[in-house]
DRENKE-450523 format. One record per atom (N, C-alpha, C): atom name; x, y, z. Coordinates in pm, whole numbers, plus 50000, padded with zeros to 5 digits. Example, Ala and Ser with C-alpha at 12.3 -4.5 7.8 and 13.67 -1.06 7.14 Angstrom:
   atome      px      py      pz
       N   51319   49431   50780
      CA   51230   49550   50780
       C   51320   49670   50780
       N   51285   49775   50708
      CA   51367   49894   50714
       C   51290   50003   50787
# end
This chain:
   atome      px      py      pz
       N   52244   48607   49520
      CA   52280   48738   49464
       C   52332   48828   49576
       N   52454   48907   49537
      CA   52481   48996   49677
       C   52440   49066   49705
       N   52385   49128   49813
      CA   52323   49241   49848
       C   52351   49400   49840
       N   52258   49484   49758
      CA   52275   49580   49754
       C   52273   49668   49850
       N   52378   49714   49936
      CA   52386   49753   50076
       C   52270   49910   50112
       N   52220   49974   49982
      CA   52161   50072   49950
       C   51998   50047   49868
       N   51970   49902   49839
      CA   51871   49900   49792
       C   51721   49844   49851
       N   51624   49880   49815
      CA   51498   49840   49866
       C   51380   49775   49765
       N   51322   49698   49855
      CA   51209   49666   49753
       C   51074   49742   49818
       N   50946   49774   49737
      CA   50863   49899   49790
       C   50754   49797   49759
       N   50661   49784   49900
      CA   50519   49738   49838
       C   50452   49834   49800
       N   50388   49798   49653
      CA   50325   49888   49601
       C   50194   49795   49584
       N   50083   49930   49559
      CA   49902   49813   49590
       C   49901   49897   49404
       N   49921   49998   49382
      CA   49830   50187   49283
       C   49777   50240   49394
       N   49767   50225   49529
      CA   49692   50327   49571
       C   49800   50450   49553
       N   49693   50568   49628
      CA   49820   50710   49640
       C   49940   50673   49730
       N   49915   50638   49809
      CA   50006   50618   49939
       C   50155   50488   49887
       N   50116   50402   49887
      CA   50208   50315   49809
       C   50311   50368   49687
       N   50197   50445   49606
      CA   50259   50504   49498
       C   50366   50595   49510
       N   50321   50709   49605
      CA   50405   50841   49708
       C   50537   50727   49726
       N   50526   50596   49837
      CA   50630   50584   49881
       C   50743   50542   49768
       N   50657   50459   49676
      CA   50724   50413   49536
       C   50865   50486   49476
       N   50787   50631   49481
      CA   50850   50778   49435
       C   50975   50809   49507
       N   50894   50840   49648
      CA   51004   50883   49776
       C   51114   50761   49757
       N   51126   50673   49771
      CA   51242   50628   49779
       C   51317   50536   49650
       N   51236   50593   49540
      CA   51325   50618   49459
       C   51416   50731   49431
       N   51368   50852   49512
      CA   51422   50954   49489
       C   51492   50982   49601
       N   51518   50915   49775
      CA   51583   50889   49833
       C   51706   50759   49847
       N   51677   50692   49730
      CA   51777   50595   49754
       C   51801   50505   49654
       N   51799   50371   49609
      CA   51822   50277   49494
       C   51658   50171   49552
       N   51598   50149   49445
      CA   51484   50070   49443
       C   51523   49935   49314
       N   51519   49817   49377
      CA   51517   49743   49274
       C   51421   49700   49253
       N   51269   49705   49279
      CA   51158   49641   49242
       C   51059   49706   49331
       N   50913   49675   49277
      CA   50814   49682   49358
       C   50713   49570   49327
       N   50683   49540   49425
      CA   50610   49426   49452
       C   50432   49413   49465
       N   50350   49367   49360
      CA   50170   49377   49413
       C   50178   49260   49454
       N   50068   49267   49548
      CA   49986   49144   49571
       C   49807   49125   49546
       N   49781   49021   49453
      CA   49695   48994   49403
       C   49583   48915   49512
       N   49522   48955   49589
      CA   49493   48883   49735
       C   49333   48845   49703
       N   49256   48889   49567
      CA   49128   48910   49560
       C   49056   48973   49619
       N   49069   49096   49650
      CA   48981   49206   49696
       C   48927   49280   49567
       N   48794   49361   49623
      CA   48737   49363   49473
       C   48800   49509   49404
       N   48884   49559   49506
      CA   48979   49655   49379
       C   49112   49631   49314
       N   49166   49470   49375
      CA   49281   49498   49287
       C   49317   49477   49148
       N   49247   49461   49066
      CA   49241   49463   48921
       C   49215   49631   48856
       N   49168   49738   48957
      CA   49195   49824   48919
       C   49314   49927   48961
       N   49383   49863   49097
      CA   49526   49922   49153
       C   49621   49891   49067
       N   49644   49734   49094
      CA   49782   49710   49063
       C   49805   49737   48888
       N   49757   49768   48785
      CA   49799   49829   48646
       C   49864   49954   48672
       N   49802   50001   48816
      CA   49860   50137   48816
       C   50019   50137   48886
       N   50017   49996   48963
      CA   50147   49989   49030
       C   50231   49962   48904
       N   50175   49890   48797
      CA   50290   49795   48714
       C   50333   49958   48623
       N   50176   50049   48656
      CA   50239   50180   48568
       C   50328   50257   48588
       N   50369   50287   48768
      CA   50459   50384   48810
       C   50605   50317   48806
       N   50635   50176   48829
      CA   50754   50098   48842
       C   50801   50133   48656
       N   50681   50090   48554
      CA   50799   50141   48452
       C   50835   50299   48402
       N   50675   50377   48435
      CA   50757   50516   48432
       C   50945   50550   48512
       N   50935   50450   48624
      CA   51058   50490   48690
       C   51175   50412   48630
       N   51116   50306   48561
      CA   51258   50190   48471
       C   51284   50084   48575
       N   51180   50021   48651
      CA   51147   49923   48790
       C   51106   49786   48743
       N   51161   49711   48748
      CA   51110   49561   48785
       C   50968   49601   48875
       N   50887   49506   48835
      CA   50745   49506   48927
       C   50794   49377   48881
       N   50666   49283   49001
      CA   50627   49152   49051
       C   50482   49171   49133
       N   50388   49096   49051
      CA   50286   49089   49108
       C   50258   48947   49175
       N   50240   48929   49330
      CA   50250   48803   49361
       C   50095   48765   49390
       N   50009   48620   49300
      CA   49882   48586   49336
       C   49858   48557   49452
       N   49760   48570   49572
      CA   49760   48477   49668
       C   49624   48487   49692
       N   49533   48404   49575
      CA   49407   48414   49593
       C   49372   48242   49722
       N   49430   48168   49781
      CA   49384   48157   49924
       C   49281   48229   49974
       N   49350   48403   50006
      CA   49295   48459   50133
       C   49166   48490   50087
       N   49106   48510   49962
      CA   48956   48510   49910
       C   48916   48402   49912
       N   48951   48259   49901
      CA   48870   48167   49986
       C   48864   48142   50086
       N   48970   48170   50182
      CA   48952   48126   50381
       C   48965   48239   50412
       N   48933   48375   50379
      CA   48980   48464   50488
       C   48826   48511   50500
       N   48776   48604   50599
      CA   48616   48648   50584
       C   48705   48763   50590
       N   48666   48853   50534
      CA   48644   49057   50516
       C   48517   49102   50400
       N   48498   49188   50385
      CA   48380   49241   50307
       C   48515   49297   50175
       N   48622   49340   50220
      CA   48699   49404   50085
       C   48743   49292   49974
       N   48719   49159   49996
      CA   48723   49029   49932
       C   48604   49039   49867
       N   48627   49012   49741
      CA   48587   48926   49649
       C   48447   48851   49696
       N   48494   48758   49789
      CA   48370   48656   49868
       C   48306   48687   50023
       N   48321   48830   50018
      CA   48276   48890   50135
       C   48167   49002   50065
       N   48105   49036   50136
      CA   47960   49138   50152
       C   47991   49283   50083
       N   47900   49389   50083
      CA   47897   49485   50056
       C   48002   49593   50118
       N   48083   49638   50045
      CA   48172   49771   50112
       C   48076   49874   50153
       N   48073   49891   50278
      CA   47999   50028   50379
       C   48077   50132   50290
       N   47973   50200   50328
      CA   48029   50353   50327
       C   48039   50457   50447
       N   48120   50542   50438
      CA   48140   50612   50576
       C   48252   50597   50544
       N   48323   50671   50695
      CA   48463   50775   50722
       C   48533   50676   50750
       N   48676   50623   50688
      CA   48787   50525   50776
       C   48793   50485   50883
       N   48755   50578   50992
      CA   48767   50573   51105
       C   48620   50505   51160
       N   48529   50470   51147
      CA   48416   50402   51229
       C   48465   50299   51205
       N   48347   50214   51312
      CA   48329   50094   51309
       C   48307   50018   51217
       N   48237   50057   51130
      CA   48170   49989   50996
       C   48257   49958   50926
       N   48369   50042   50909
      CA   48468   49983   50832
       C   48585   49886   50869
       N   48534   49814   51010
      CA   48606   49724   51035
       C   48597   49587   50940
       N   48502   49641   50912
      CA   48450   49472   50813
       C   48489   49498   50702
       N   48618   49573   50635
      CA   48682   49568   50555
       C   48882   49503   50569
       N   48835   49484   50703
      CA   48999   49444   50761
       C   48989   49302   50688
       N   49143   49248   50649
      CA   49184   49112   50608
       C   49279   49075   50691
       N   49221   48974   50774
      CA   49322   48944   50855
       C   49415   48909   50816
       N   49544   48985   50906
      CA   49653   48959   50888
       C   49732   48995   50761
       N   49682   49051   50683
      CA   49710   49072   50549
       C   49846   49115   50512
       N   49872   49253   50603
      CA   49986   49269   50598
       C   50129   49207   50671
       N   50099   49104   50761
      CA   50189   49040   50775
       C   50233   48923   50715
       N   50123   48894   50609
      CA   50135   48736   50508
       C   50261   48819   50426
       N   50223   48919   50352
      CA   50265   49032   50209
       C   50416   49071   50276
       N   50399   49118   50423
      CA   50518   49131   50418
       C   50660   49016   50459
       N   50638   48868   50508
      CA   50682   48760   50518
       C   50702   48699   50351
       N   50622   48743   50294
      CA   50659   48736   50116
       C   50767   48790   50032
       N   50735   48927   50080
      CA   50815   49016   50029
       C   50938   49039   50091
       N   51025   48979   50232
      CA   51142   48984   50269
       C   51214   48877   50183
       N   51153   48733   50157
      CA   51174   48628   50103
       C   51246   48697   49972
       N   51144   48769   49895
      CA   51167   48835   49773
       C   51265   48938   49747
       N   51264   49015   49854
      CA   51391   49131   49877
       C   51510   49070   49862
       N   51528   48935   49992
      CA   51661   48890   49983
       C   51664   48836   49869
       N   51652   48730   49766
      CA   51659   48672   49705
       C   51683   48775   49568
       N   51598   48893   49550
      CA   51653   48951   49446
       C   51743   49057   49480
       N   51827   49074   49603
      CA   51964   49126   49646
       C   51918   49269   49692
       N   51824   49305   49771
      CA   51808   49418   49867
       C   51836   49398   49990
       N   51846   49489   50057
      CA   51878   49495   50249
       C   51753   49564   50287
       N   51676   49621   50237
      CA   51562   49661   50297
       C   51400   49631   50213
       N   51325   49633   50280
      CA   51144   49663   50241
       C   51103   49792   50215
       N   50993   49844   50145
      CA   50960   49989   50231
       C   50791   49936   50182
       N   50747   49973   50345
      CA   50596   49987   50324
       C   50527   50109   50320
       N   50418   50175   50287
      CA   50341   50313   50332
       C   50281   50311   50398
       N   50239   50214   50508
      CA   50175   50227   50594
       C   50166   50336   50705
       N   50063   50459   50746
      CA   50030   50556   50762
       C   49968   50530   50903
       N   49968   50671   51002
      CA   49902   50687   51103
       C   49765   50709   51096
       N   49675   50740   50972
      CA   49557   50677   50926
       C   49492   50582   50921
       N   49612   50472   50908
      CA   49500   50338   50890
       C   49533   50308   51048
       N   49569   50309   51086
      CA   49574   50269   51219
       C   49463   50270   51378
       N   49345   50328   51309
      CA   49215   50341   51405
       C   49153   50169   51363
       N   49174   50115   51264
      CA   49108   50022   51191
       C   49193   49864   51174
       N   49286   49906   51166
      CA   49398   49827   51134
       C   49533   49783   51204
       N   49472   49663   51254
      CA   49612   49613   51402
       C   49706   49624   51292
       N   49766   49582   51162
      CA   49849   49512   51129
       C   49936   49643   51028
       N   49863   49748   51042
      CA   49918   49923   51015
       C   49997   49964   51157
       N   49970   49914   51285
      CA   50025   50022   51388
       C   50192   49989   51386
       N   50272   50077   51449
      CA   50408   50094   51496
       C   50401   49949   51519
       N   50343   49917   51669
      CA   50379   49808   51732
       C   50386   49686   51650
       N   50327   49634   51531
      CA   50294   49552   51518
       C   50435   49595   51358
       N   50405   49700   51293
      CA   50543   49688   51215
       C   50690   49677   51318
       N   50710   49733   51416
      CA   50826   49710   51447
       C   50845   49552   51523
       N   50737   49486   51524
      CA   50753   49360   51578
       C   50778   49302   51432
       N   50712   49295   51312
      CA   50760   49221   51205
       C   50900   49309   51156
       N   50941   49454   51167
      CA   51082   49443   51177
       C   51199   49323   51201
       N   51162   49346   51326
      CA   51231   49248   51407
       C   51283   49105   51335
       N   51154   49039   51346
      CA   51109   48900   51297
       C   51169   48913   51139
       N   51180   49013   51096
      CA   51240   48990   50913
       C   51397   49048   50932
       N   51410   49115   51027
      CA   51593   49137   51049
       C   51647   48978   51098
       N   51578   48928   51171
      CA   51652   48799   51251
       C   51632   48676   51140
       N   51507   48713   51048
      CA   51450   48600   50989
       C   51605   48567   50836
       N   51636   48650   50799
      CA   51700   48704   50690
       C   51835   48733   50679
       N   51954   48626   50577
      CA   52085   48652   50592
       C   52113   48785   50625
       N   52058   48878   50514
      CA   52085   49032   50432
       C   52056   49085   50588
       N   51959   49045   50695
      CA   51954   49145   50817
       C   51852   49257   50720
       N   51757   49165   50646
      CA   51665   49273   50558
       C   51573   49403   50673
       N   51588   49535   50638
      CA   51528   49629   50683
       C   51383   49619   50680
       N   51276   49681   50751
      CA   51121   49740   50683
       C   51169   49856   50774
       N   51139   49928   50595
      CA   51133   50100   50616
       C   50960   50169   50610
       N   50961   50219   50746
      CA   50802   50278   50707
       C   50798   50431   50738
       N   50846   50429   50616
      CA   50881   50630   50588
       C   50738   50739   50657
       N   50634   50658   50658
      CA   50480   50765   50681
       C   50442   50684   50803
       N   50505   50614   50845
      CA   50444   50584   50966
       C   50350   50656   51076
       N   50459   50814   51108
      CA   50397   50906   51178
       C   50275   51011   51156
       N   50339   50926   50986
      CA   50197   51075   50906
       C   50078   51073   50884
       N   49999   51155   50844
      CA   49857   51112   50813
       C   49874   51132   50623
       N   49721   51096   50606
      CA   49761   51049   50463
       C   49790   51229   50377
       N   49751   51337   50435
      CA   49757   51445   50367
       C   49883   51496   50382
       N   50010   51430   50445
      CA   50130   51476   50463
       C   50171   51391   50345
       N   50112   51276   50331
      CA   50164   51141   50223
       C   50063   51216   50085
       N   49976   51299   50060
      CA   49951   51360   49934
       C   50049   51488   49964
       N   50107   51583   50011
      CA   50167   51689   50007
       C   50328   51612   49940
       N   50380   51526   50020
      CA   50513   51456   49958
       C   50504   51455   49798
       N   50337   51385   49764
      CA   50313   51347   49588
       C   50352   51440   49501
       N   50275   51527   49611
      CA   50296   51624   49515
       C   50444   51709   49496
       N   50510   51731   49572
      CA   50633   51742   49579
       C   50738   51652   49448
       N   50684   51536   49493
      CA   50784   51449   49390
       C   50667   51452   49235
       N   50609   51542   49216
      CA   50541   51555   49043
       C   50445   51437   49056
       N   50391   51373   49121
      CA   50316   51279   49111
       C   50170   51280   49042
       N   50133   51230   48944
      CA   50003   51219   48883
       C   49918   51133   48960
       N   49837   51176   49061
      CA   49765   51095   49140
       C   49651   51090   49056
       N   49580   51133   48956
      CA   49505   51084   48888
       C   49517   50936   48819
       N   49685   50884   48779
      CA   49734   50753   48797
       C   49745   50664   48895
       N   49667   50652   48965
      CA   49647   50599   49107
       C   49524   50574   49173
       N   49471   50446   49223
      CA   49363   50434   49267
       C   49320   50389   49423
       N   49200   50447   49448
      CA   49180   50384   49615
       C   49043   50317   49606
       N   48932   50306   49566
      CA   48832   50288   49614
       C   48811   50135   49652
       N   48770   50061   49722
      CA   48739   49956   49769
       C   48627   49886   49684
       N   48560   49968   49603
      CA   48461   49898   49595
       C   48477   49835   49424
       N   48590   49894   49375
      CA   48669   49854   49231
       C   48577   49901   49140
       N   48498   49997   49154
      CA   48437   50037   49009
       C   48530   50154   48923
       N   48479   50111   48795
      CA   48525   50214   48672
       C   48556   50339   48736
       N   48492   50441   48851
      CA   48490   50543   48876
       C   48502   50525   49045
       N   48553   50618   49103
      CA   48597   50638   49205
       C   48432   50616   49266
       N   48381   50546   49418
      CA   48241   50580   49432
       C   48250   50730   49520
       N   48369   50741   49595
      CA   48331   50908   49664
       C   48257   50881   49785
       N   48215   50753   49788
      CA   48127   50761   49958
       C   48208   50615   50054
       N   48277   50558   50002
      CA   48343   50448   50133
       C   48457   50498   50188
       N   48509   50432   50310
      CA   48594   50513   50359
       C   48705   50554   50290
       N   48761   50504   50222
      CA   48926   50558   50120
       C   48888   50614   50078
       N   48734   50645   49986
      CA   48755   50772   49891
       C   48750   50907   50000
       N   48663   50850   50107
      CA   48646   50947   50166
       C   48770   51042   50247
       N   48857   50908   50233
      CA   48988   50948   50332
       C   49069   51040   50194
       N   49044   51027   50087
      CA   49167   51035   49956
       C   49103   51203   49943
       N   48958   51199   49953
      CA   48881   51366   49916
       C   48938   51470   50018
       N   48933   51401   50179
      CA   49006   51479   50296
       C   49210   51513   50274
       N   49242   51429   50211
      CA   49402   51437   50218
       C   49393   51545   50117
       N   49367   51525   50002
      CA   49343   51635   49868
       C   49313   51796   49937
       N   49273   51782   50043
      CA   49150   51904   50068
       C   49253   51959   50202
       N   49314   51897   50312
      CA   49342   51951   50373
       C   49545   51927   50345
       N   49547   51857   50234
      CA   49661   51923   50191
       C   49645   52063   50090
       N   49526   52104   50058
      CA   49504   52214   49981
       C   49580   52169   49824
       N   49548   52071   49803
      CA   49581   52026   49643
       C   49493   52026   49598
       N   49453   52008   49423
      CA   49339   51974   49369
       C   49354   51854   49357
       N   49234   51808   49368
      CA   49227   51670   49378
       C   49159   51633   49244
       N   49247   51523   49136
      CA   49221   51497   48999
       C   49136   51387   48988
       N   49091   51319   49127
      CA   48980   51224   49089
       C   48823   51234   49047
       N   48796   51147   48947
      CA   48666   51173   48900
       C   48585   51059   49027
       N   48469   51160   49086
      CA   48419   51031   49151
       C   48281   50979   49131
       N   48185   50903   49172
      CA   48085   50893   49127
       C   47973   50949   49193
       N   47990   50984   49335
      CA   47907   51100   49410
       C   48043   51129   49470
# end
């Protein structure tokens, strides 16, 4: 298929952040799809409905890709076959034992495959200057090294665009809100219950973005 010299494919999870970028560059540019990945962590059965929800509010191809593997060989606690989600602030230690290795470089070696093939020149991830106390596979260095590796890898010379790279996540809720976003359609908690729990690190990070972007924040949580 030829390449759309203007189009992108957006990983989308439902969280806010994914969702924001979903928006933003539909409203900066041509989006032909957004992409979940089904990895078995114990919230994505409550994200990705919300991803498959914003791609058709916008008139989007979604693709949800399975790759339940990494819930049998990978160890993290945010799996399925890993331990209890801690609670506490993003930023400690404790929440290292929610990292999946490598995660985002499997998803995004997937998703260039997928870009080219359904005729984009670029990716766009949301990956944020937030996750990055926790997360090798969130920093600059490590997206502009899989840049690289997916420009050289790829006829199209496929892009990864990481629009929030520099930001923290309350610059990525101020954008939402900008572009009309119903973040009440959108989910973070790790621990995948019916109700937000309000005490592990994402909710905790999602209550701070709400708060020091001075938005109201529409999540119901459970403390």
């Amino acid at each position: 298929m030829p390449a759309d010299t203007a189009a992108t494919v957006v990983l989308v999870s439902g969280g806010m952040d994914s969702v924001v970028a979903l928006h933003h560059a539909a409203a900066t540019g041509t989006v032909l799809a957004g992409v979940s990945f089904d990895y078995g962590s114990k919230h994505n059965h409550r994200e990705i409905p919300f991803a498959k929800a914003h791609c058709a509010d916008l008139g989007l191809r979604h693709e949800t890709v399975s790759l339940g593997f990494m819930d049998q060989l990978f160890t993290s606690d945010l799996l399925k076959s890993g331990g209890e989600i801690p609670d506490g602030h993003y930023e400690e230690l404790s929440m290292k034992q929610t990292v999946v290795p490598f995660r985002n470089g499997i998803m995004l070696a997937i998703a260039a495959g997928f870009a080219e093939s359904a005729g984009a020149t670029s990716l766009t991830i949301a990956a944020h200057s937030g996750d990055h106390a926790i997360y090798p596979d969130c920093r600059e260095p490590f997206m502009a090294a899989m840049a690289s590796a997916i420009t050289e890898g790829t006829y199209e010379k496929i892009a990864l665009l990481r629009p929030f790279i520099d930001q923290r996540k309350e610059d990525i809720a101020a954008r939402g809100a900008e572009l009309g976003i119903d973040f009440s359609k959108t989910y973070s908690c790790y621990k995948g219950g019916e109700l937000h729990c309000g005490t592990c690190g994402t909710c905790t990070e999602r209550k701070e973005a709400f708060s020091l972007a001075r938005l109201v924040d529409p999540t119901t949580y459970a403390c």
